[in-house]
VMD Tcl script that draws the C-alpha trace (Angstrom):
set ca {
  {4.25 -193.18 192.13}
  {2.35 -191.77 189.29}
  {-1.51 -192.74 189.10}
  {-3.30 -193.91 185.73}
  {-2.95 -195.88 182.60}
  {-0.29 -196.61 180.57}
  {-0.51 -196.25 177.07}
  {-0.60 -200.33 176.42}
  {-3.44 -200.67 178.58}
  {-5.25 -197.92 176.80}
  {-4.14 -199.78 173.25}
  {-5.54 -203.40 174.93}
  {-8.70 -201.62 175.84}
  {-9.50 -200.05 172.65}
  {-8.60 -203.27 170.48}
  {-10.90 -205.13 173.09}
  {-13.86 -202.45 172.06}
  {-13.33 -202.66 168.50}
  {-13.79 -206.34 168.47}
  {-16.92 -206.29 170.49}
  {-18.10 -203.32 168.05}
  {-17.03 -205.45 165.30}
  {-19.06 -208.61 165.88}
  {-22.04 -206.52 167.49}
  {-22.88 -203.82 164.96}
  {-23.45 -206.65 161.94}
  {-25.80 -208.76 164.41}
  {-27.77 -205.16 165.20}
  {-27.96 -204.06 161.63}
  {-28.95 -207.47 161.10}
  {-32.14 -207.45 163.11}
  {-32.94 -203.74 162.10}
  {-33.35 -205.37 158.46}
  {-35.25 -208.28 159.55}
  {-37.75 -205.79 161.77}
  {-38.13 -204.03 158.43}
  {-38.81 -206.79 156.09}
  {-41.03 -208.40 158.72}
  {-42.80 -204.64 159.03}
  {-43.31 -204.82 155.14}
  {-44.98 -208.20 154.82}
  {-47.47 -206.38 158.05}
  {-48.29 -203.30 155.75}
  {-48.73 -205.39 152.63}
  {-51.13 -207.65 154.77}
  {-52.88 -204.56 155.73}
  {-53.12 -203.77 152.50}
  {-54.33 -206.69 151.47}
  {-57.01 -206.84 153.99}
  {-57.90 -203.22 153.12}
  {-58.84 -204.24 149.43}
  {-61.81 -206.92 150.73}
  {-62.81 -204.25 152.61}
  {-62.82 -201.98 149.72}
  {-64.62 -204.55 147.73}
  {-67.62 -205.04 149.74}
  {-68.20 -201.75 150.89}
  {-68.55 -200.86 147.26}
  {-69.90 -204.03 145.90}
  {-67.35 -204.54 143.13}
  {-67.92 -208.06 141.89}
  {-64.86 -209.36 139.96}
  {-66.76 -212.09 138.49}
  {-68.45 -210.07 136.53}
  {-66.37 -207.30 135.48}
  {-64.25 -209.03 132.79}
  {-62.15 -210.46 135.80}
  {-60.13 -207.94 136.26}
  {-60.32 -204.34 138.49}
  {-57.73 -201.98 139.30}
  {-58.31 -199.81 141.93}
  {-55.18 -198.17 143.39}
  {-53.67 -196.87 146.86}
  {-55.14 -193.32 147.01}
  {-58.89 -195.06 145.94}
  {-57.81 -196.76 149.56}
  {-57.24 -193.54 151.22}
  {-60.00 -191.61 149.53}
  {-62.24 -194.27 151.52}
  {-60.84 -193.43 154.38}
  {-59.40 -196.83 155.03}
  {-55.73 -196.38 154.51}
  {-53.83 -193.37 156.04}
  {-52.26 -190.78 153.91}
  {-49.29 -190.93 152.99}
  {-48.73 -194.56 154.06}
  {-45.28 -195.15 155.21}
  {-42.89 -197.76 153.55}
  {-41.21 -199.68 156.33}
  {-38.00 -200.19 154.00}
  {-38.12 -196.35 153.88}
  {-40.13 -193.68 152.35}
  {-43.86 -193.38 151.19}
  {-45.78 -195.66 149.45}
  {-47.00 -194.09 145.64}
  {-50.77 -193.32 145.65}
  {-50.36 -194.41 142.24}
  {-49.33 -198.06 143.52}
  {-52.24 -199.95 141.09}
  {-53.47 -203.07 142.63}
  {-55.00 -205.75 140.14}
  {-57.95 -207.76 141.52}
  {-58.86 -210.57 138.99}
  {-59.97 -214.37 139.00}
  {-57.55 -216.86 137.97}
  {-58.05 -219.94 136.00}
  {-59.93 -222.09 139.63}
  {-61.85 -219.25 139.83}
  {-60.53 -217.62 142.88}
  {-59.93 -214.17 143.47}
  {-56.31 -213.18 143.33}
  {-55.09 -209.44 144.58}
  {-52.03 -208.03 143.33}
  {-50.17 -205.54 144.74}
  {-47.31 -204.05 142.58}
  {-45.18 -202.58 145.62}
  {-42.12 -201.40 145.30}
}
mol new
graphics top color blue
foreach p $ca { graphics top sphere $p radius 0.5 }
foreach p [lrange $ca 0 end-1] q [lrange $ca 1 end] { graphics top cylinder $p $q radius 0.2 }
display resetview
């Protein structure tokens, strides 16, 4: 008697596998995207957090400076508080150009804008 597979049971395994690929890969590519989005709200956080830091090491007052300052993401680095280049989670490098608007709205808070990409 001859030893091995026959070519049906080869056929039901490899429909078997492409089924399991076929619901598996979407979940997985799935939670690769949420680990990025989740990884860009962390970096704009850190970003966000950088910018106090950046305004009271160098005293910038926003009250008093017509409400509004721009600094951008390479003042950040310059300072030595961001690296360089900083990595975009959802791929690529952040632009050192990336402004950031730090004003006072209308209650008289300070608001921070960050015009990522």
């Amino acid at each position: 008697m001859k030893k091995g597979f026959t070519l049906v049971e080869l056929l039901a395994t490899i429909t078997i596998l492409a089924v399991i690929l076929a619901i598996a890969v979407p979940q997985v590519i799935k939670v690769i995207d949420g680990s990025r989005d989740k990884a860009y709200e962390n970096q704009k956080k850190l970003i966000l957090d950088t910018v106090d830091i950046y305004i009271e090491e160098n005293n910038i007052n926003p009250y008093t400076i017509d409400n509004v300052t721009h600094i951008t993401l390479l003042d950040l680095q310059n300072e030595g508080l961001l690296p360089s280049p900083l990595k975009n989670p959802k791929g690529g490098n952040f632009s050192e150009d990336t402004l950031i608007t730090i004003s006072i709205n209308e209650e008289g808070n300070l608001v921070i804008d960050l015009n990522l990409p």
